[in-house]
DRENLUMKOL-297092 format. One record per residue (C-alpha): residue in one letter; x, y, z. Coordinates in Angstrom, 3 decimals. Layout:
// DRENLUMKOL-297092
<code: a east: X north: Y up: Z>
...
//
This chain:
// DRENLUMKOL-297092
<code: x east: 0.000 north: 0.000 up: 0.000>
<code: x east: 3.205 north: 2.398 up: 0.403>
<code: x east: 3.232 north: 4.668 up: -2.746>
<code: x east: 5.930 north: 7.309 up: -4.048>
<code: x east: 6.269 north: 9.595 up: -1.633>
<code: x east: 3.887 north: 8.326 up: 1.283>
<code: x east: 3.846 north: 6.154 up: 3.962>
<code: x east: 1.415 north: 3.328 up: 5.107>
<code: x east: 0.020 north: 5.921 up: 7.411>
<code: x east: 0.288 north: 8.852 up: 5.063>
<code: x east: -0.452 north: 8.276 up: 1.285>
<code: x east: -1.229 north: 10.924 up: -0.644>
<code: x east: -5.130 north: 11.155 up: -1.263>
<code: x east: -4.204 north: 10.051 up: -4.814>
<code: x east: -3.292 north: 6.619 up: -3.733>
<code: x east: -5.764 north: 6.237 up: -0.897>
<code: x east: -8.348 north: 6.627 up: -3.769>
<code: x east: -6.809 north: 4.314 up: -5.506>
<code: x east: -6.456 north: 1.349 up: -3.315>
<code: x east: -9.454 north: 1.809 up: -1.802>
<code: x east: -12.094 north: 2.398 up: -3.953>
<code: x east: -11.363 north: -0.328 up: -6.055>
<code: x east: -12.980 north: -0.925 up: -9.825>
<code: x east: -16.689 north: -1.740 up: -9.579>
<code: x east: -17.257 north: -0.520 up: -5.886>
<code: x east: -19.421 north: 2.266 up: -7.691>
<code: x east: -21.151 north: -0.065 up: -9.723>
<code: x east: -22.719 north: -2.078 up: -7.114>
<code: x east: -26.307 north: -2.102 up: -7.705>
<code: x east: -27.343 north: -1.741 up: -4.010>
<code: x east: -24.252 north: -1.928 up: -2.226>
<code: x east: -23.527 north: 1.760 up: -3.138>
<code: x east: -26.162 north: 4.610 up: -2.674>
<code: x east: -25.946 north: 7.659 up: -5.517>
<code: x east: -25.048 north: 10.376 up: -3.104>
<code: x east: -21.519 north: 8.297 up: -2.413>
<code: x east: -21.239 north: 7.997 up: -6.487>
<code: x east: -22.476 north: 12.037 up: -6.558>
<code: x east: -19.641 north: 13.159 up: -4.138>
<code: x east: -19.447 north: 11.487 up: -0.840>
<code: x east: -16.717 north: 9.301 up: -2.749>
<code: x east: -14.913 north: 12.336 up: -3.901>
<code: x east: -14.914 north: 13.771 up: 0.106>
<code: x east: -14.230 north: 10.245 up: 2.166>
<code: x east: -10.830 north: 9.675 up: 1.490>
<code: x east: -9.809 north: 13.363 up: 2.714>
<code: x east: -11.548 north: 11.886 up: 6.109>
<code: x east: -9.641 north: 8.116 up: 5.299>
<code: x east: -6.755 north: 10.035 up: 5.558>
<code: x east: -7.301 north: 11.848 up: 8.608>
<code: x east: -8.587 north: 8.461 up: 10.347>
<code: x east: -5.272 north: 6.742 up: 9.463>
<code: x east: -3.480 north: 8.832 up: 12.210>
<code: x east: -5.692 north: 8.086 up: 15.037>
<code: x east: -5.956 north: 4.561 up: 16.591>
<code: x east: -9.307 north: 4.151 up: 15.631>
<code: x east: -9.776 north: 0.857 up: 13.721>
<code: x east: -12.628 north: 0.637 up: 11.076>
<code: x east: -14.827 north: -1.027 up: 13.355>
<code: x east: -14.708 north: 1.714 up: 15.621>
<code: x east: -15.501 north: 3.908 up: 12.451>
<code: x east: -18.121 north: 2.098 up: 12.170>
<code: x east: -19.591 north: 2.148 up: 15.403>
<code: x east: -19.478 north: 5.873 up: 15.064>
<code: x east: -21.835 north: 5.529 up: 11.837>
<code: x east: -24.133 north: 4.039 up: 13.528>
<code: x east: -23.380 north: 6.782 up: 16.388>
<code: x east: -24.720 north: 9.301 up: 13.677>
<code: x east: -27.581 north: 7.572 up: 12.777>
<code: x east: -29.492 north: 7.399 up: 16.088>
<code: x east: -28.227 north: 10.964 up: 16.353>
<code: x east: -30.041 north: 12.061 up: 13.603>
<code: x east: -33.086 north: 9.784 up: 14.536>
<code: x east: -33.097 north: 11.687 up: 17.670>
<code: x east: -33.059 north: 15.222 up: 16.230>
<code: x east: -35.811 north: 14.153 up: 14.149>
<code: x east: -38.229 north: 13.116 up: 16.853>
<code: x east: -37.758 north: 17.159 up: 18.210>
<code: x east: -40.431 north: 19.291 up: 16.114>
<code: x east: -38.663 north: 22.321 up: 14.645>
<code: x east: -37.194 north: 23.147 up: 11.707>
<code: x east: -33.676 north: 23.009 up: 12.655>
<code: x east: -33.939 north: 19.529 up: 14.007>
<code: x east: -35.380 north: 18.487 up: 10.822>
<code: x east: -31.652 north: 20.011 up: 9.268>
<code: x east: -29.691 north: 18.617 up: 12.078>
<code: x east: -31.066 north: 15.116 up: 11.392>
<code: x east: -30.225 north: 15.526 up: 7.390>
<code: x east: -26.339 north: 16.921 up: 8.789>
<code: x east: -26.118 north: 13.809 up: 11.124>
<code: x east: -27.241 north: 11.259 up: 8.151>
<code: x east: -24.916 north: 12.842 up: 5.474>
<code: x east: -21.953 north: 12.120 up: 8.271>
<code: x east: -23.339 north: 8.985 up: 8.589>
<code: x east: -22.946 north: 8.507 up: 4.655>
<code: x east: -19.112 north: 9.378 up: 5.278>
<code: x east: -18.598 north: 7.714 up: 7.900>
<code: x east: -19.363 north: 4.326 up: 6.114>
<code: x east: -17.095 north: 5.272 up: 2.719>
<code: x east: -14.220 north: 5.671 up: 5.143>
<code: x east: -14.840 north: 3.060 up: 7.418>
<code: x east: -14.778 north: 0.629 up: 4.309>
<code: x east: -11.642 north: 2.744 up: 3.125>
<code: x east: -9.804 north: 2.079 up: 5.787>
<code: x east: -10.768 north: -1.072 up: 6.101>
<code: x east: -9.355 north: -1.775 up: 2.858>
<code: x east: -5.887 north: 0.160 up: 3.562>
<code: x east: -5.308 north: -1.633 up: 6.748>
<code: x east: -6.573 north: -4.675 up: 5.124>
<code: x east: -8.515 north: -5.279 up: 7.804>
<code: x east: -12.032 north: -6.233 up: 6.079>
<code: x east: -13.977 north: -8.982 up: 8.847>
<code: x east: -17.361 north: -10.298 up: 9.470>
<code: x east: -17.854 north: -8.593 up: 12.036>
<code: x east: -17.720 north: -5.253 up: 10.292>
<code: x east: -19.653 north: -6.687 up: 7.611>
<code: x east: -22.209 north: -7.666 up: 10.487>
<code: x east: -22.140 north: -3.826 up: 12.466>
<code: x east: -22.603 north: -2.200 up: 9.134>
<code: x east: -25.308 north: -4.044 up: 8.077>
<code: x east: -27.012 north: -3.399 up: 11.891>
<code: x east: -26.285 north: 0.813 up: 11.311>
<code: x east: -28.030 north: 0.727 up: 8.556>
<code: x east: -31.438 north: -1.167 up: 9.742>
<code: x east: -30.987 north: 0.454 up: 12.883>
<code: x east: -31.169 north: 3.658 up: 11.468>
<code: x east: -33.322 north: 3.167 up: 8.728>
<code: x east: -36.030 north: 1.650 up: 11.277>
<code: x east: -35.528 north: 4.807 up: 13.790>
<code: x east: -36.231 north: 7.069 up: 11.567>
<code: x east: -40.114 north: 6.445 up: 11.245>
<code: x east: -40.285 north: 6.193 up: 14.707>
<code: x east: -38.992 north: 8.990 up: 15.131>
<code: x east: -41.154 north: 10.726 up: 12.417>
<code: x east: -43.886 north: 9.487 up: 14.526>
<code: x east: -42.921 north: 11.225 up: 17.741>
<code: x east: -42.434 north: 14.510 up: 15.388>
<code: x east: -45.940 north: 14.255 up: 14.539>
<code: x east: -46.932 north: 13.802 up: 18.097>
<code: x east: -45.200 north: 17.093 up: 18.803>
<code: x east: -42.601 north: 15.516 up: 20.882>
<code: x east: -41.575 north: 12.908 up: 23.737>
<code: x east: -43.698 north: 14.498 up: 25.720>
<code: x east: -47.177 north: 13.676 up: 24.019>
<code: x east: -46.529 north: 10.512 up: 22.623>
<code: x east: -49.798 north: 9.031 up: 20.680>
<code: x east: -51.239 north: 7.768 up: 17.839>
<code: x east: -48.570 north: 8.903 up: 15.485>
<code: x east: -45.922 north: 7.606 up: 17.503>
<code: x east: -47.878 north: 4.257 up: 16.865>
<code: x east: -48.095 north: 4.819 up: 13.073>
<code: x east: -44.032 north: 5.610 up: 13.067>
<code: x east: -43.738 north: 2.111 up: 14.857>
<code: x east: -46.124 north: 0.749 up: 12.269>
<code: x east: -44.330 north: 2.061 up: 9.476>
<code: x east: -40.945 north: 0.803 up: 11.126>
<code: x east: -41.933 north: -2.645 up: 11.534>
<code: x east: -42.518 north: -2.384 up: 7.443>
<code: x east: -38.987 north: -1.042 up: 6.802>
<code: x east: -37.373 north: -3.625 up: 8.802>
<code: x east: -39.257 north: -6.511 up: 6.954>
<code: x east: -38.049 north: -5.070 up: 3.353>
<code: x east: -34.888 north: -4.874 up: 4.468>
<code: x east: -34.149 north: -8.038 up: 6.356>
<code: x east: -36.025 north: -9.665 up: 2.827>
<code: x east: -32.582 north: -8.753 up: 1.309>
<code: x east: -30.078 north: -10.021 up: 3.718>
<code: x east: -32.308 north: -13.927 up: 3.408>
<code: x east: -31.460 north: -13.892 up: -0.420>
<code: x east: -27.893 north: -14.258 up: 1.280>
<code: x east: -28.817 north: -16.134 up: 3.909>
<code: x east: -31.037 north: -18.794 up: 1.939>
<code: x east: -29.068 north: -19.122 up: -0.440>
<code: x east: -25.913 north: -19.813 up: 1.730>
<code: x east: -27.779 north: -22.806 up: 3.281>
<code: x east: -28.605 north: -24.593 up: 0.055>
<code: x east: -25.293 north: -24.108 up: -0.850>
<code: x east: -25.109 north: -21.903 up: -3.426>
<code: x east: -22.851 north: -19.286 up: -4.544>
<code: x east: -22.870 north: -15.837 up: -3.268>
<code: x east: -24.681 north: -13.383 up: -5.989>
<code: x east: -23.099 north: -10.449 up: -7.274>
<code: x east: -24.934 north: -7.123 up: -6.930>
<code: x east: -26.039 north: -6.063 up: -10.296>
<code: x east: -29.231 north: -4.889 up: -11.826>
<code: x east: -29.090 north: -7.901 up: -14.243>
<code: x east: -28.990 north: -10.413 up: -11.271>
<code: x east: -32.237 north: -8.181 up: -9.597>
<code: x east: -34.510 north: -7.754 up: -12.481>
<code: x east: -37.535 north: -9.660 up: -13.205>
<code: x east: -37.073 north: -12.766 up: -15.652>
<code: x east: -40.521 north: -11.680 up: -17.274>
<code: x east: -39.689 north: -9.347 up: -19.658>
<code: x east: -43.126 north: -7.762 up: -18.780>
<code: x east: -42.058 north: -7.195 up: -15.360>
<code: x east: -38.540 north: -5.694 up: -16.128>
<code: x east: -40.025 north: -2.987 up: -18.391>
<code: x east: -42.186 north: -2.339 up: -15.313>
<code: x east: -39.525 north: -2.085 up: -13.022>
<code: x east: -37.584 north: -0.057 up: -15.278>
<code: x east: -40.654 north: 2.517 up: -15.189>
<code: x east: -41.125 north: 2.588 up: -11.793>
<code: x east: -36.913 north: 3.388 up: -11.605>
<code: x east: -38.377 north: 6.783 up: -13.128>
<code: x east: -39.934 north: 7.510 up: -9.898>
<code: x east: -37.930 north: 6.150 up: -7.189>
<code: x east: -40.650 north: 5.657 up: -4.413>
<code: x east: -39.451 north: 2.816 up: -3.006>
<code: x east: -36.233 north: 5.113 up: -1.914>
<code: x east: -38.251 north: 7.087 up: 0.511>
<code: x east: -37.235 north: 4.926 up: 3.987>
<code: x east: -33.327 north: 5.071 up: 2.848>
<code: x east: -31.849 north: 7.347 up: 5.315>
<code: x east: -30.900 north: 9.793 up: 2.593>
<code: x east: -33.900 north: 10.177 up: 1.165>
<code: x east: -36.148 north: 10.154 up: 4.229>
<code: x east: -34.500 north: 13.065 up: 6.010>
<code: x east: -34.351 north: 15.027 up: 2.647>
<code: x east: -38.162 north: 14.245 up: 3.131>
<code: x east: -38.613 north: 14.998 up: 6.355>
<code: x east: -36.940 north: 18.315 up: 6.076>
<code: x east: -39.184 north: 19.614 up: 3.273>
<code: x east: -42.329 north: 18.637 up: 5.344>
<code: x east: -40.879 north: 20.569 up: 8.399>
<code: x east: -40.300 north: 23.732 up: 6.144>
<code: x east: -44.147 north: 23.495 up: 5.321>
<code: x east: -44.731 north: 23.123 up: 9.200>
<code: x east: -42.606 north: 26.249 up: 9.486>
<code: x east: -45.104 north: 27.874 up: 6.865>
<code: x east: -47.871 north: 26.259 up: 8.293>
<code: x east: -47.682 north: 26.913 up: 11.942>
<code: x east: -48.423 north: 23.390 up: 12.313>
<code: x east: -47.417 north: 19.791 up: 12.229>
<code: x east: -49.515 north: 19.290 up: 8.375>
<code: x east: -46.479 north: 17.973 up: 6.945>
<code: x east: -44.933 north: 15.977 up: 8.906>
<code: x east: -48.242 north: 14.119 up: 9.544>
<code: x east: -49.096 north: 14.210 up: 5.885>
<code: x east: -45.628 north: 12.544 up: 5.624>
<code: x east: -46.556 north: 10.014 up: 7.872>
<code: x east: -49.775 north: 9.348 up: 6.446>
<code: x east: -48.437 north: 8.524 up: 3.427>
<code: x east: -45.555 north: 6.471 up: 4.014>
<code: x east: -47.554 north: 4.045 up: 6.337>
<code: x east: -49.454 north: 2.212 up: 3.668>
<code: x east: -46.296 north: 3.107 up: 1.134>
<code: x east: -44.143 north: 1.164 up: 3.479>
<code: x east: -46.750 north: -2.162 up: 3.485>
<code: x east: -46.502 north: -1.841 up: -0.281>
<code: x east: -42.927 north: -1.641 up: -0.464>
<code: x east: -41.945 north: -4.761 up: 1.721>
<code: x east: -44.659 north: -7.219 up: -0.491>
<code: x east: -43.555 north: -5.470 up: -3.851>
<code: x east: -39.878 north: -6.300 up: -2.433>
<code: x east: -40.952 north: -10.220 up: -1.468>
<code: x east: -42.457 north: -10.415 up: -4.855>
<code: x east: -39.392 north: -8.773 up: -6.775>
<code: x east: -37.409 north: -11.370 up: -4.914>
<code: x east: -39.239 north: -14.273 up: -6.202>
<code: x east: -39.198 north: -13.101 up: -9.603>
<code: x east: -35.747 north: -12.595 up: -10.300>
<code: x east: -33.005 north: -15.090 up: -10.423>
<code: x east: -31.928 north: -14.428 up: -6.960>
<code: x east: -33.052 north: -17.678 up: -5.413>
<code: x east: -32.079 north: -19.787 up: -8.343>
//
């Protein structure tokens, strides 16, 4: 890993960029979310670099990612419109966070299981907080918790089961013994050709994306701007409202997609 003029624990961010974000780690058809291909890429190994003169190891990265996340879950359950903002900052360091953590990972060749295993838990940990705390948002607050903090909890119960369908392709596959399955569109689509041109359609409008942590802050904040106009909590319960049922269709469109595609076979 020791490049012209560098050390192990000081390469240039030239040749941390290129030894850790290897061919193909943009192209991953899940595995990589577009703000990380927009520019969180082009910002993580200025961080990478920083992180390589500390003793943190990329677990402990890590463990700060998922630090973020309940940070920003937390923010979020606060009405206001600068919690709304603080809970979009805390997700897009959360988004860093796990390009570096990788990063260094990769540098230190220290990739495990077990940061495999802590990255996968930030990201349903976070991704199932953040209804919740939607729902206590709506509620206006922890301290009148009620039938919207029972709709987030709905609505997070949802999230969790379209996410965990994903991680028992992996898992069900691994016990019949097959092969693991490389992330690409081709291996996800449909093997009805009718089906594919419908998936490719609903690509156009990227619905499904609302519970990724990204997404559902960006949405979050825009519903507490029109509570800011508002004087009320419209938004963020007409947020809620909607994402309820959107979340029950998500997770059976998701078990459906799954049995469709080749990923089983």
């Amino acid at each position: 890993m020791k490049g012209t003029g560098a050390t192990v624990d000081a390469p240039t961010v030239a040749e941390l960029r290129a030894a850790t974000q290897p061919p193909g780690l943009l192209d991953r058809n899940s595995g990589e979310h577009w703000a990380g291909r927009l520019y969180m890429r082009r910002v993580s190994p200025y961080l990478t670099r920083l992180l390589l003169r500390t003793p943190l190891t990329p677990n402990g990265v890590t463990w700060l990612m998922i630090l973020a996340g309940l940070l920003a879950a937390l923010a979020l359950s606060f009405p206001g419109l600068w919690t709304a903002f603080a809970a979009f900052a805390f997700i897009q360091l959360q988004l860093l966070l796990d390009c570096s953590d990788g990063e260094l990972a990769r540098w230190r060749q220290m990739g495990s299981p077990v940061g495999i295993y802590l990255d996968r838990v930030g990201h349903y940990v976070t991704e199932a907080a953040l209804p919740i705390a939607l729902g206590i948002r709506a509620d206006g607050g922890w301290d009148s918790l009620g039938g919207w903090t029972t709709l987030g909890l709905i609505c997070s119960v949802f999230v969790l089961l379209k996410m965990s369908q994903a991680a028992l392709v992996h898992v069900a596959r691994a016990e019949a013994g097959r092969p693991l399955l490389k992330d690409t569109a081709a291996v996800a689509a449909p093997r009805a050709s009718g089906l594919r041109r419908v998936r490719r359609a609903l690509g156009f409008v990227p619905f499904f994306r609302a519970f990724v942590a990204v997404e559902a802050t960006l949405l979050a904040l825009a519903a507490a701007v029109f509570d800011a106009v508002l004087g009320e909590l419209a938004g963020t319960r007409g947020l809620l409202l909607a994402l309820v049922p959107l979340s029950v269709v998500i997770a059976a469109g998701r078990l459906f997609a799954i049995l469709a595609s080749d990923r089983l076979r």
